[in-house]
C-alpha positions as CSV (number, residue, x, y, z in Angstrom):
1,X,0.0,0.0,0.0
2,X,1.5,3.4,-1.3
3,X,1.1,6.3,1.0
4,X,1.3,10.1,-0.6
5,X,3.3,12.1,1.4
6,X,0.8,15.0,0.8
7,X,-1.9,15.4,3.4
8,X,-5.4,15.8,0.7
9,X,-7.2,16.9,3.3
10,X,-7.1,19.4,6.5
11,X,-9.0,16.9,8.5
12,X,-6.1,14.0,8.6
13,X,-3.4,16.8,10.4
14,X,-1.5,15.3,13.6
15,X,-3.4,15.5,16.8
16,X,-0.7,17.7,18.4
17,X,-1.0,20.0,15.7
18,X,-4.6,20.2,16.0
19,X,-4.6,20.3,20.0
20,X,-2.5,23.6,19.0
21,X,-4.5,26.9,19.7
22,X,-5.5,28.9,16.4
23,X,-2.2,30.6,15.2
24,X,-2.6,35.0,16.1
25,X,-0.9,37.7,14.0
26,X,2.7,37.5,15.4
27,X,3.8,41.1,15.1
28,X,0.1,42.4,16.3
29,X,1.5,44.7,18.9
30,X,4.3,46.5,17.3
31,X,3.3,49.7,15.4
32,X,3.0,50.0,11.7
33,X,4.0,53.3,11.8
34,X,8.0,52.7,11.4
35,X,8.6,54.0,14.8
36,X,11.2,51.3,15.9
37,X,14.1,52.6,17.3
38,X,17.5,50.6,15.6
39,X,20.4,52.0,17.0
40,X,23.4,50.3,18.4
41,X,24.5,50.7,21.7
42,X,27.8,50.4,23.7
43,X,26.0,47.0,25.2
44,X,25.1,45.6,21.7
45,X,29.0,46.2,20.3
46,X,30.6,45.1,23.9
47,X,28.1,42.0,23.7
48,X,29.0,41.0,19.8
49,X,33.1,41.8,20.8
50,X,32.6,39.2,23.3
51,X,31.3,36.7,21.7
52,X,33.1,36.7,18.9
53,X,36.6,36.6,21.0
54,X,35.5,33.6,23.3
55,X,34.5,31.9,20.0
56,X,37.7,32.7,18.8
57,X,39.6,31.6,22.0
58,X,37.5,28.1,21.9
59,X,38.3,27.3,18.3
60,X,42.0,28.4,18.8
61,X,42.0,25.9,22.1
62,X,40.3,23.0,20.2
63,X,43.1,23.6,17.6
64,X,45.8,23.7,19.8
């Protein structure tokens, strides 16, 4: 017996996918206006300096 591996109908969806509350707009709350705010901080350049130096220093060590 051959089995499609296209579902034909909504009805035959996994039951953990249909125990699943109906899917809301993700992005309801944020404003469509354009207002965001995207500038970089100290934090945001100290945080991505960091990580990419103890990558880095883990890759070097796994070399070495």
């Amino acid at each position: 017996m051959r089995r499609s591996l296209v579902l034909t109908s909504e009805a035959a969806r996994h039951w953990f996918r249909a125990s699943l509350p109906q899917r809301r707009a993700a992005f309801a709350d944020i404003p469509a206006s354009g207002t965001i705010d995207w500038r970089l901080t100290a934090d945001d350049v100290r945080g991505v300096a960091s990580t990419y130096f103890a990558t880095l220093a883990a890759v070097l060590a796994f070399i070495i």
